[in-house]
C-alpha positions as CSV (number, residue, x, y, z in Angstrom):
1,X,86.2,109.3,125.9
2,X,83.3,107.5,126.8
3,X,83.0,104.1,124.6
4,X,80.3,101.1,124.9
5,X,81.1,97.9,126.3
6,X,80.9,94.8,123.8
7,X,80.5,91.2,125.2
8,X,83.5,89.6,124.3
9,X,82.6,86.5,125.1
10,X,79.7,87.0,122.1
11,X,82.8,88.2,120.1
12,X,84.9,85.1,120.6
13,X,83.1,82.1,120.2
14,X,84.9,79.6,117.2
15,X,86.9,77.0,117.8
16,X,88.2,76.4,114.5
17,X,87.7,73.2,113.7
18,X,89.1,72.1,117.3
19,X,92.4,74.1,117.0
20,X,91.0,75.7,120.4
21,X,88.4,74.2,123.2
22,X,85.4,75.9,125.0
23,X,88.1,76.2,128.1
24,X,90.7,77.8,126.0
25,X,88.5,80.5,125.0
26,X,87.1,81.0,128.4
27,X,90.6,81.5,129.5
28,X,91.7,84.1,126.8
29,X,88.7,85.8,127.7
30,X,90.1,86.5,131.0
31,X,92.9,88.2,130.0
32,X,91.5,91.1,127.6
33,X,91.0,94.4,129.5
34,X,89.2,96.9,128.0
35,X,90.9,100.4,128.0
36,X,88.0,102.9,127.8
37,X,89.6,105.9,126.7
38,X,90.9,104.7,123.8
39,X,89.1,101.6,123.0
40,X,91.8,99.4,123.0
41,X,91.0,96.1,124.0
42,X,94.4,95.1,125.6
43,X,96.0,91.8,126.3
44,X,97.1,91.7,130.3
45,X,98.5,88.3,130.2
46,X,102.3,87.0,129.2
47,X,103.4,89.8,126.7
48,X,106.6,88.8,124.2
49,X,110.1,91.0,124.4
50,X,108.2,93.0,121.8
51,X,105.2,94.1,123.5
52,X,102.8,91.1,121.7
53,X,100.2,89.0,123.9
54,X,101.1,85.8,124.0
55,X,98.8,83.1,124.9
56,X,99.4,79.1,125.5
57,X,97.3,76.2,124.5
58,X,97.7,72.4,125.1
59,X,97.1,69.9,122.7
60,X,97.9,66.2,123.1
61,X,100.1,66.7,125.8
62,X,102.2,69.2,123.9
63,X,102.1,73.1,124.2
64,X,101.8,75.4,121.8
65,X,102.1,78.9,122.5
66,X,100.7,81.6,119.4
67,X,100.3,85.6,119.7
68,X,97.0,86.4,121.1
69,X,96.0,88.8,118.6
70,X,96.3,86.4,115.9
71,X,94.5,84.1,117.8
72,X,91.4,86.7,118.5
73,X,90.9,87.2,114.3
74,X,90.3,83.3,114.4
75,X,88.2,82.8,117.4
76,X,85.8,86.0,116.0
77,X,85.8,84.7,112.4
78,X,86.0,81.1,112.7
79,X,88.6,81.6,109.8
80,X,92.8,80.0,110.5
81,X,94.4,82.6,109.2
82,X,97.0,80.7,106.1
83,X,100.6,81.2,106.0
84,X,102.4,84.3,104.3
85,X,98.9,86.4,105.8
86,X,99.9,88.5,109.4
87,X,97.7,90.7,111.2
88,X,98.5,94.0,111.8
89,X,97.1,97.0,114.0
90,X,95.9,100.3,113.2
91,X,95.8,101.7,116.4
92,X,99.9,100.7,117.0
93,X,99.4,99.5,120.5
94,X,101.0,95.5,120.2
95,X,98.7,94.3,123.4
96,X,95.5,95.0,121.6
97,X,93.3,92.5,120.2
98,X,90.4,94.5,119.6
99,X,89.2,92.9,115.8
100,X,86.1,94.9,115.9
101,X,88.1,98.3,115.3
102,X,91.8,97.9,115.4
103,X,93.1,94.6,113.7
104,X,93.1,94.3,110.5
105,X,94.4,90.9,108.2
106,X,97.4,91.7,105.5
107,X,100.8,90.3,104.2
108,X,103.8,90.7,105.8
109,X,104.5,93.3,102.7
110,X,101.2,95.5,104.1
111,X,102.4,95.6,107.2
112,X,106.4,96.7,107.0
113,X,104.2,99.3,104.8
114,X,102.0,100.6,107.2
115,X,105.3,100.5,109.7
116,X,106.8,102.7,107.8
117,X,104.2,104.9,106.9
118,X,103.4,106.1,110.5
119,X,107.2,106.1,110.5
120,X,107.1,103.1,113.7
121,X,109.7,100.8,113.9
122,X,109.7,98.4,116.3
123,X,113.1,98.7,117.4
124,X,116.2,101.7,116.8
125,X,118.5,100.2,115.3
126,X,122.4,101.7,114.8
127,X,123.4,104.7,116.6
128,X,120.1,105.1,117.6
129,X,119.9,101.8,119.6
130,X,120.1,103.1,123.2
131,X,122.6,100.1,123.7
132,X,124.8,101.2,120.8
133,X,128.6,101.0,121.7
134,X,129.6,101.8,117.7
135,X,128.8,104.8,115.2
136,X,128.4,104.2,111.6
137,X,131.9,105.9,111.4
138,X,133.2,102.6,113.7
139,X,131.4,100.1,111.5
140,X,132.7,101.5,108.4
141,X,136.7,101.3,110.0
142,X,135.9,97.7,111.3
143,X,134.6,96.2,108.3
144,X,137.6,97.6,106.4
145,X,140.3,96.4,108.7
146,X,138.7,92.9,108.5
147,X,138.2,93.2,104.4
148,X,141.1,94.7,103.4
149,X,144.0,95.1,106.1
150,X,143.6,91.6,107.3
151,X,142.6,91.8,110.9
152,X,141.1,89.3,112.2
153,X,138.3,89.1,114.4
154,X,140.0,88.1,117.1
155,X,141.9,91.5,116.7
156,X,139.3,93.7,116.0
157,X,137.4,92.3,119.0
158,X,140.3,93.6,121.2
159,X,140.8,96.6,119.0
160,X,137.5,97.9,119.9
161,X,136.9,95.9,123.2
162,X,133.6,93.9,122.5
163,X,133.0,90.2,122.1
164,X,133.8,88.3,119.1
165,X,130.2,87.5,118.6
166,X,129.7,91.7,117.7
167,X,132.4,91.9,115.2
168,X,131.4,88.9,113.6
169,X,127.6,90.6,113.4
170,X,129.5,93.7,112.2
171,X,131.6,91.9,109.4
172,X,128.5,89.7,108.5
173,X,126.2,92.5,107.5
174,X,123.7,90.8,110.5
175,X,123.7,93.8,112.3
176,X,124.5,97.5,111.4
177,X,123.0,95.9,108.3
178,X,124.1,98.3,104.8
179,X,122.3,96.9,101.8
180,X,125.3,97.8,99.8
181,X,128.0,96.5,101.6
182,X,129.7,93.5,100.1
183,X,131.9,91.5,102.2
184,X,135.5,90.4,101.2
185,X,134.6,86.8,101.0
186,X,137.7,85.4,99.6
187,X,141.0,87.1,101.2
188,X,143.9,87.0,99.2
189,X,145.9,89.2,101.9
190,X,149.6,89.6,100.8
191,X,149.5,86.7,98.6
192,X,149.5,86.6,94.8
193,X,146.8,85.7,92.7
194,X,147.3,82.5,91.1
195,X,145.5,81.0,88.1
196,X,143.0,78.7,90.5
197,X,141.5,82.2,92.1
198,X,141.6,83.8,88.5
199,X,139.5,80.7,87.8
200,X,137.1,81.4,90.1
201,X,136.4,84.8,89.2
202,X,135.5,83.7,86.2
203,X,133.3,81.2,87.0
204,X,131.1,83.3,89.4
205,X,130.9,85.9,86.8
206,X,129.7,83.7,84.6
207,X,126.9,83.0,86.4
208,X,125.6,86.3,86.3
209,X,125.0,86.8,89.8
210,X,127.9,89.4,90.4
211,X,129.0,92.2,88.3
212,X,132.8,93.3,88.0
213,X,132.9,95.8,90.8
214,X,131.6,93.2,93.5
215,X,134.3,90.7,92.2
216,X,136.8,93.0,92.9
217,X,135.7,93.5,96.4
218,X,134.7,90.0,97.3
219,X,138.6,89.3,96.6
220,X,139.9,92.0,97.5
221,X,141.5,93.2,94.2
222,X,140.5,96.3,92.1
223,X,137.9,96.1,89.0
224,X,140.4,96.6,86.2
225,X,142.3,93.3,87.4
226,X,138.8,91.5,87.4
227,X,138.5,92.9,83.9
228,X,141.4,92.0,82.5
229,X,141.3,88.7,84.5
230,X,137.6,88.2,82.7
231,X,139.3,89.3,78.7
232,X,141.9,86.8,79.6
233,X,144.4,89.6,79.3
234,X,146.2,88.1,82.8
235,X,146.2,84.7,84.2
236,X,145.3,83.4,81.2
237,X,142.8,80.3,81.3
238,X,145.0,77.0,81.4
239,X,144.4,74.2,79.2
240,X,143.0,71.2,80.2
241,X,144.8,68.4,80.0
């Protein structure tokens, strides 16, 4: 496909307000490569882990290094681009930089949108992860052992021979993330609840940030003892002296 051939360097011409020099922009100039056949004007300098130009200016004797596609919407429209604003691609390719046809300025919210949309994730995640040592099945059976049987971390790191750091991802909801799983935050194990944890239920539901059901996982007890806990119908509240 046969496209014509803009002047970048009649594209790219603001410094903002001295965020970047005359030789900056000469420089990112030199490292844009325009792919004819699909008019892409692609980045062919340091790229990030996640496919995104990266591009390095000095200031004042410090460095500062920003994403170079971010960095073209400013030097075409003289405009710093404010916080909580991204800039995102319609034609998916993270080296471009082309702002007369493929970048376009939106929140964070607009873009995880349009991800999603055209079904693009930047990374499989889970099973899917071409790295993955676990199923969903093995995530499930580690995050009960460590909630409610009491093995440590230590142990389940040997159980399932991986570093700590990967259970503790597991058990933390940080990876192999479940928006509906609730982690046993207070263990009770084999001991007895006493009045100072039947206290503590009480308090947190009072705040209205947890309902009954959560309790009862968080400490590891079933929702009919968080209810009768919260009626006062067990462990009664003790007077204060």
């Amino acid at each position: 496909m046969n496209r014509l051939t803009p002047r970048l360097d009649r594209v790219f011409i603001y410094t903002c307000n001295g965020k970047y020099s005359q030789k900056d922009i000469r420089r990112f100039l030199k490292y844009i490569r325009i792919n004819k056949e699909t008019g892409c004007w692609e980045w062919i300098g340091y790229l990030s882990s996640r496919g995104y130009g990266q591009f390095t200016i000095s200031k004042n004797g410090k460095c500062f290094t920003y994403r170079a596609h971010r960095i073209a919407i400013e030097m075409a429209t003289g405009i710093l681009i404010i916080e909580g604003m991204c800039v995102c691609h319609h034609c998916d390719n993270p080296k471009c930089v082309n702002v007369l046809a493929c970048l376009f300025l939106g929140t964070y919210a607009d873009n995880n949108h349009d991800r999603d949309n055209k079904n693009r994730q930047i990374a499989k995640g889970g099973e899917e992860h071409y790295r993955s040592k676990f199923t969903w099945k093995d995530v499930t059976e580690v995050r009960h052992k460590y909630n409610y049987e009491n093995n440590t971390i230590n142990e389940l790191s040997l159980m399932f021979k991986v570093k700590r750091n990967v259970i503790e991802n597991i058990v933390n909801n940080k990876t192999w993330h479940d928006p509906n799983y609730i982690k046993t935050i207070y263990k009770i194990g084999n001991r007895k609840i006493n009045h100072k944890i039947a206290d503590k239920i009480r308090i947190l539901y009072a705040t209205g940030k947890y309902t009954q059901k959560q309790l009862g996982i968080m400490f590891g007890i079933s929702s009919s003892t968080v209810r009768q806990i919260l009626n006062n119908e067990t462990w009664k509240s003790l007077p204060r002296r």
